[in-house]
C-alpha positions in Angstrom: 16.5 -29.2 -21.0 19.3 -30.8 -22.9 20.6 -34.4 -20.8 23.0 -33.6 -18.6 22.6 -29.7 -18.2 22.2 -28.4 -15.2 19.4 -25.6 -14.7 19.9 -22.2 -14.8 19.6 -20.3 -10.8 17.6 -17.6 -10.6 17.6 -15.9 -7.5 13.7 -14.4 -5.7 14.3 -11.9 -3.3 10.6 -11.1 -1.8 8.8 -10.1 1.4 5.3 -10.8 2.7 2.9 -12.9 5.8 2.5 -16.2 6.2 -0.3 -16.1 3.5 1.5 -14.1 0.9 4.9 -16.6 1.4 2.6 -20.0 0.7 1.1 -18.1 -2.9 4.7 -17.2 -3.7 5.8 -20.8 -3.2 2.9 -22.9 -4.5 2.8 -20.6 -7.1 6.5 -20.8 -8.1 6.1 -25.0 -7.4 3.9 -25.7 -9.7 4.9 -23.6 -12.8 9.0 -25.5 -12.4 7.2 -28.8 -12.7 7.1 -27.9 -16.6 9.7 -25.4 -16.2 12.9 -27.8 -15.2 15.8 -26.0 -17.0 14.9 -23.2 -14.7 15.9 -23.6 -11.0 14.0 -20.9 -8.6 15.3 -20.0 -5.6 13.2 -17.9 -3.0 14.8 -15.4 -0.5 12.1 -14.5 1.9 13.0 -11.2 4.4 10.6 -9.6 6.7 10.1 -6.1 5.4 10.8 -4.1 7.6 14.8 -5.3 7.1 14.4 -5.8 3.2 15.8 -2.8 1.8 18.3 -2.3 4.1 19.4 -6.3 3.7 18.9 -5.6 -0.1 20.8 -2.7 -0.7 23.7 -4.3 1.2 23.7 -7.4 -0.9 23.5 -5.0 -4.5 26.9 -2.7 -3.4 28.0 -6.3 -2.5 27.6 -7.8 -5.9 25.6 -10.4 -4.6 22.3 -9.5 -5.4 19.4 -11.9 -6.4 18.3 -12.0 -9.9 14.6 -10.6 -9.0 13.3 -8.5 -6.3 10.0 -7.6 -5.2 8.9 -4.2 -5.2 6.5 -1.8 -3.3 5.1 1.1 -5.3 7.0 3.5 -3.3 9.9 1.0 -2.7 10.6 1.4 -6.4 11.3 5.1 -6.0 14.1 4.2 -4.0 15.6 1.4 -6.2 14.7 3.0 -9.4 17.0 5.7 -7.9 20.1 4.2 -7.2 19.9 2.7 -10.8 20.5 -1.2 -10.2 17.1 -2.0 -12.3 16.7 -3.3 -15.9 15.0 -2.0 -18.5 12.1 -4.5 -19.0 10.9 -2.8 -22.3 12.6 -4.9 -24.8 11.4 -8.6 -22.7 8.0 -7.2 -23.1 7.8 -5.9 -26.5 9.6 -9.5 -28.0 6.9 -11.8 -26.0 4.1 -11.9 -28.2 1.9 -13.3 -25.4 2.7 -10.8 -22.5 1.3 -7.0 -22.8 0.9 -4.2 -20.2 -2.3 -3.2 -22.0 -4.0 -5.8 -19.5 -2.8 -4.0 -16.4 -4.2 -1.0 -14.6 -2.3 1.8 -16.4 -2.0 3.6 -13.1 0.4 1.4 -11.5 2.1 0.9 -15.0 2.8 4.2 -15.3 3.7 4.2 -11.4 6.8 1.9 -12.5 7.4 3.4 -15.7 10.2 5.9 -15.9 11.5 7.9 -18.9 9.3 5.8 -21.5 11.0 2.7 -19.8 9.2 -0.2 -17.8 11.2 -1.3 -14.8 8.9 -3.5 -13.0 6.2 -5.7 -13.6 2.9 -5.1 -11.6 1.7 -8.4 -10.1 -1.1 -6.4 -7.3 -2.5 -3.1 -6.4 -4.1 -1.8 -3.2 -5.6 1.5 -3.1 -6.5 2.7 0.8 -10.0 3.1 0.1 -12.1 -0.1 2.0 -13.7 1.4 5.0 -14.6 -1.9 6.7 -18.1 -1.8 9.1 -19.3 -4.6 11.1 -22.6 -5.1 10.6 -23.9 -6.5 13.9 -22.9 -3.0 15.6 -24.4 -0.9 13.0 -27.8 -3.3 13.5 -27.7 -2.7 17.2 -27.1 1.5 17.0 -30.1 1.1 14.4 -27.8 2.8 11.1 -27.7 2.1 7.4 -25.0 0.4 6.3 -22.6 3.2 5.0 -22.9 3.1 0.7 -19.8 4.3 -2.2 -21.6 7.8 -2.3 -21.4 8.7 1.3 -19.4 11.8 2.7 -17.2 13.0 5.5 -20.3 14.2 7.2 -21.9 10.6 7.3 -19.0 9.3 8.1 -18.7 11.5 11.4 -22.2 10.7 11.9 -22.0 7.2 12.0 -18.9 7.3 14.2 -20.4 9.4 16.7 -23.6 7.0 17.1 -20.9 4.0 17.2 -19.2 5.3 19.6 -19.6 4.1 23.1 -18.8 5.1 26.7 -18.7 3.7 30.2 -20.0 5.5 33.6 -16.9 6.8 33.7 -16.4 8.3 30.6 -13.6 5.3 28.7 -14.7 4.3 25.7 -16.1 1.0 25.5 -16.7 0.9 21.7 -15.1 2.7 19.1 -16.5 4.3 15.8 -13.9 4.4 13.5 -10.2 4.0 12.8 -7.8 4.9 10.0 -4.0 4.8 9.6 -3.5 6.7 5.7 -3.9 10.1 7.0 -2.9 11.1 3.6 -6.6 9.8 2.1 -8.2 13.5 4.5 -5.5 15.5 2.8 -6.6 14.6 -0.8 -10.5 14.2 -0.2 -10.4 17.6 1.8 -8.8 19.3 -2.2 -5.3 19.4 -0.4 -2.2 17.6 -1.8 1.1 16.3 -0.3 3.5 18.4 -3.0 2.9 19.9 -6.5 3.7 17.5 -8.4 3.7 13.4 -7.7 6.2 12.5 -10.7 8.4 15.7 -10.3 7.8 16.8 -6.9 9.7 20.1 -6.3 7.9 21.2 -3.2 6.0 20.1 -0.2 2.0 21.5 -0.6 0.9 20.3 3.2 0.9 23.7 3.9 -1.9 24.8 1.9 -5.3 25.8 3.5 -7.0 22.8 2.0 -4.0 20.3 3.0 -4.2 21.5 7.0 -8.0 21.3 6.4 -7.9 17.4 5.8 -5.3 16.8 8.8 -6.9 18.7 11.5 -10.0 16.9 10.6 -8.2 13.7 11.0 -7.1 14.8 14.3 -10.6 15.7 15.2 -12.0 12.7 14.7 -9.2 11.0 17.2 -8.7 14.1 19.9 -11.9 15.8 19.3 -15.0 14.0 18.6 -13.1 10.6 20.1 -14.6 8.5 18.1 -11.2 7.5 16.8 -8.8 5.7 19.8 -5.4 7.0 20.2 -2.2 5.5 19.3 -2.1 5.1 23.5 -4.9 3.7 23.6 -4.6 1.2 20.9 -1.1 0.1 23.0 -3.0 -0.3 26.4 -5.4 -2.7 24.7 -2.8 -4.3 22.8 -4.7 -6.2 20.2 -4.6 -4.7 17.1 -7.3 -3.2 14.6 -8.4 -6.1 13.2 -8.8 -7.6 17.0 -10.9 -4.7 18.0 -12.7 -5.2 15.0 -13.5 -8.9 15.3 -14.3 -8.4 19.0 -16.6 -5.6 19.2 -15.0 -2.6 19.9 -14.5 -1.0 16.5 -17.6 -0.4 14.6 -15.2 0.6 11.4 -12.1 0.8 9.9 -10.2 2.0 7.1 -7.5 0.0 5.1 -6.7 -1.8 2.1 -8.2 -5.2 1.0 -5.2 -7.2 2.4 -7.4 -7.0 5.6 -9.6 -9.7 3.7 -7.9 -13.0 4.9 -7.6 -12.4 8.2 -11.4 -11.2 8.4 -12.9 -14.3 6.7 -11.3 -16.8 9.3 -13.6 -14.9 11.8 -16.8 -17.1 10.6 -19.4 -15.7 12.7 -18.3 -12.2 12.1 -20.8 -10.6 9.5 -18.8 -7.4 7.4 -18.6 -5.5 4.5 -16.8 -2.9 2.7 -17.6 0.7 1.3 -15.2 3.2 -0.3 -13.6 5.7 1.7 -15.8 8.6 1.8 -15.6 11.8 -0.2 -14.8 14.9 0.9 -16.5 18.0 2.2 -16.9 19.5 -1.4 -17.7 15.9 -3.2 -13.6 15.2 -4.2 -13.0 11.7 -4.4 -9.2 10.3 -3.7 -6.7 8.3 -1.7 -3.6 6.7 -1.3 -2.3 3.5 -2.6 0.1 0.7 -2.5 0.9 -2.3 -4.6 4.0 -4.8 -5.6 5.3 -5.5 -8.6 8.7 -7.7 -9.6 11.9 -6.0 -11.0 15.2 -7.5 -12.7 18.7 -6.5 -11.1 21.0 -5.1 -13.8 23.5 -7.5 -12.7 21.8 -10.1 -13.3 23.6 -13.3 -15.2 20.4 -14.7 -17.0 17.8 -12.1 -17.8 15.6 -13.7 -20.3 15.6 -17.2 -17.7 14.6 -14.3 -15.3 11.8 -12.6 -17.3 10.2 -15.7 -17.2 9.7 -16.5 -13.4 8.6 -12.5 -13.6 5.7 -13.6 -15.7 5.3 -16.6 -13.5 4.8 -14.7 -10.6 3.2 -11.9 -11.6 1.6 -12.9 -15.0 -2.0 -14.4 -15.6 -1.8 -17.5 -13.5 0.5 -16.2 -10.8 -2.7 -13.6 -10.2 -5.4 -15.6 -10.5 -4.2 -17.3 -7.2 -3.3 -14.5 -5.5 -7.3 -13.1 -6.1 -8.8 -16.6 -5.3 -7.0 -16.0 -1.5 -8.8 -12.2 -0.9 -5.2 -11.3 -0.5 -4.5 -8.6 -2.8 -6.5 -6.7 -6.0 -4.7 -8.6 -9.1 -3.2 -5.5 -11.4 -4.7 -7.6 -14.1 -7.4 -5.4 -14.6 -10.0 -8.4 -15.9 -8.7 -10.8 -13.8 -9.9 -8.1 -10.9 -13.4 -8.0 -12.6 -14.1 -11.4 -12.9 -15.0 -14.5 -10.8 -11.8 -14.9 -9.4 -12.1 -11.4 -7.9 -15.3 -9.1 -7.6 -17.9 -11.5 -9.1 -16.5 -14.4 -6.5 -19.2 -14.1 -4.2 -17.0 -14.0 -1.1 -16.3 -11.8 1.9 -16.4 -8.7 1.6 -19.5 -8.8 -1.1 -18.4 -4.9 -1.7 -14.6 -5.7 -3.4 -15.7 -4.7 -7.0 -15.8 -1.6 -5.7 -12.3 -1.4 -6.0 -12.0 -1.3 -9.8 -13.6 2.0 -9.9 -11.6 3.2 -7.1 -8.7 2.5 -9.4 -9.5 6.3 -11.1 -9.0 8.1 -8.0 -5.6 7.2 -6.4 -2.8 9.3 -6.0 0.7 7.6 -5.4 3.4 9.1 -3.0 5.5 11.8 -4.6 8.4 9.9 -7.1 11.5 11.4 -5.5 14.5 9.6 -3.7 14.7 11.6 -0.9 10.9 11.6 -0.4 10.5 8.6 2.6 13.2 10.0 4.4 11.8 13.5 4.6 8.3 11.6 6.2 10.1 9.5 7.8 12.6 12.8 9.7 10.5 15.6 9.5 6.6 15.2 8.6 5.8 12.1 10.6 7.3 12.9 14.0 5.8 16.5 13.3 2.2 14.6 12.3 2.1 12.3 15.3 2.7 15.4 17.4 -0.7 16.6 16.1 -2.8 13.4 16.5 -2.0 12.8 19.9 -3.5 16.6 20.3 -0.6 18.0 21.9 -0.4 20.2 18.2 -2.3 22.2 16.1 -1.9 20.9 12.3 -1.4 24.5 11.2 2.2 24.4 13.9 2.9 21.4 12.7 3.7 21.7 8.9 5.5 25.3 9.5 7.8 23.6 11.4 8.4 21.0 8.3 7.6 22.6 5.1 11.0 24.2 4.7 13.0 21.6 5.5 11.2 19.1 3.3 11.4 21.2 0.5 15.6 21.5 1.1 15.4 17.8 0.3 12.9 18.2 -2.8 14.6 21.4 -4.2 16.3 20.9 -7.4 18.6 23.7 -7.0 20.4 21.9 -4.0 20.5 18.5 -5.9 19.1 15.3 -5.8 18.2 15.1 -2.5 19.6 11.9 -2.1 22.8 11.8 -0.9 25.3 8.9 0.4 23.6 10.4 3.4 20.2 10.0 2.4 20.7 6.2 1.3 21.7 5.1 4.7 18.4 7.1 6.2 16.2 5.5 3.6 18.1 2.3 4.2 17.2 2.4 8.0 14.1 3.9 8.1 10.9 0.9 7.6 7.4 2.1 7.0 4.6 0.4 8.5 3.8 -2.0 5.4 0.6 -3.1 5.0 -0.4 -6.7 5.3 3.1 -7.4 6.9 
């Protein structure tokens, strides 16, 4: 930087724990020291007021430079057309391509042939985390990749513990993405993820994978309620680390909380496949986007590649924290060779082929978040069966994914979408 000349600002608008906030700032630190016409300032929001908080700042024209994205996040911003077109940075660096990244979650933020954000992690909902101590005790093999829904109920049935009078002492299993029994039961959430036009939770095999769900909590029990998880008022991962939750499904951002538990011996397997052998689940992951109105773009391309390029991930896999999107950065030492807790991560890379991302439409988190999900909770706290449930939501979901009525996303719709948080994970 030329005597004299003060550095250009650009603005980091980003969301995460404790853990995920000390990557973001080391990380940020140590690539200014060689990076001094370039000042970085970081905006840290809890997420459940982020979008709301940056949607307010954007029709206020005074945006940051960069946000942080969520794969379904995007949707929303990518929507109400505030995000540049990162094509043309990527083609002119000669030293950045998205051939290293998974292609699903490229293709997650691409849109029209045009790349809007820049994938820095991915997190598909496929770890099924067992604590090996109970499963020594009940005298079960640990649970492997090929296992089913059958095993799975097994298990949880012979984990699952009771007192003389009849509350459960021990829990088998837990899960919070009931959308992975949907897919691995051969249902779907609409017909199609990048176009939805309608909602498909109404087919045979869709109610299939929710009642199922609902089985395992109101059922067989081996699940605990949402009531139940309130009146013990420690969490999963306390339940876990204590004994009273044999296993649970999540994502790997369960990883750094788990390994401060020292005397707590645990894997991972991958969520089970379904009833007739199918193999899928949900998924999240954050990438970094530009703001249209931004002042400096290229300045700002290059903290994107410092945060999510080659060095930014390599830190953020040394910490457990997230999978790296850099697909060989996930398959090396850094990652699933590393040697650390849980021994079972490299199982992630394949899981890569098999998730399914939540349908791209603008209006689509404000239809779960005002119709399916109140509907949904109805029938996991048993007071509903999962066929009742979806009649009453189909149609009304499907006035907001109709093409024929619009968009779906109305002045309307952005103050829903603006007020409405979804439990994030790793928050």
């Amino acid at each position: 930087m030329p005597s004299g000349k003060s550095p250009v600002e650009v603005r980091v608008a980003f969301w995460g724990s404790p853990d995920e906030v000390n990557i973001v700032t080391d990380t940020i630190s140590t690539w200014q020291k060689s990076h001094p016409e370039i000042a970085v300032k970081l905006d840290h929001t809890p997420y459940r007021g982020y979008v709301d908080k940056l949607l307010t700042r954007i029709a206020g024209r005074s945006a940051p430079d960069i946000i942080c994205t969520e794969v379904d996040l995007f949707v929303t911003f990518q929507a109400k057309d505030v995000l540049l077109d990162l094509t043309p940075f990527v083609k002119a660096d000669p030293e950045f391509s998205t051939k290293q990244f998974y292609p699903e979650i490229v293709n997650r933020f691409t849109v029209g042939g045009k790349l809007y954000a820049i994938p820095r992690d991915t997190a598909p909902f496929a770890c099924v985390y067992y604590n090996k101590k109970l499963f020594d005790e009940a005298g079960l093999p640990y649970p492997k990749d090929d296992w089913d829904m059958d095993d799975l109920l097994d298990k949880a049935l012979k984990l699952t513990k009771m007192d003389k009078d009849g509350r459960v002492t021990q829990y088998g299993f837990y899960a919070w993405a009931w959308p992975n029994f949907v897919y691995t039961f051969g249902g779907s959430m609409v017909d199609d993820v990048r176009d939805p036009s309608k909602c498909t939770l109404d087919s045979e095999n869709s109610i299939a994978g929710l009642q199922f769900y609902s089985d395992l909590i109101n059922k067989y029990k081996v699940h605990p309620t949402s009531t139940a998880m309130t009146n013990l008022a420690m969490g999963v991962q306390g339940m876990f680390m204590t004994g009273r939750l044999a296993m649970f499904s999540s994502g790997i951002w369960e990883t750094p909380g788990l390994r401060k538990m020292t005397d707590l011996d645990w894997d991972v397997a991958m969520f089970p496949k379904g009833p007739t052998g199918i193999r899928a689940f949900g998924t999240g992951g954050s990438g970094y986007c530009i703001l249209k109105e931004t002042k400096n773009p290229e300045a700002a391309f290059e903290v994107v590649k410092a945060l999510a390029g080659r060095s930014g991930q390599i830190v953020l896999a040394d910490t457990g924290l997230a999978q790296p999107a850099i697909k060989d950065i996930a398959e090396s030492g850094h990652w699933a060779l590393d040697n650390k807790k849980p021994k079972n991560k490299s199982m992630l890379d394949e899981a890569m082929k098999y998730v399914i991302y939540e349908p791209f439409h603008p209006a689509w988190r404000e239809a779960k978040e005002l119709y399916i999900n109140p509907e949904l909770d109805m029938v996991f706290s048993g007071k509903r069966s999962a066929v009742d449930a979806v009649k009453n939501f189909t149609a009304k979901v499907n006035e907001l994914l109709n093409p024929s009525a619009g968009s779906g996303f109305s002045p309307e719709h952005a103050e829903g979408l603006k007020n409405s948080g979804e439990n994030r994970k790793g928050e």
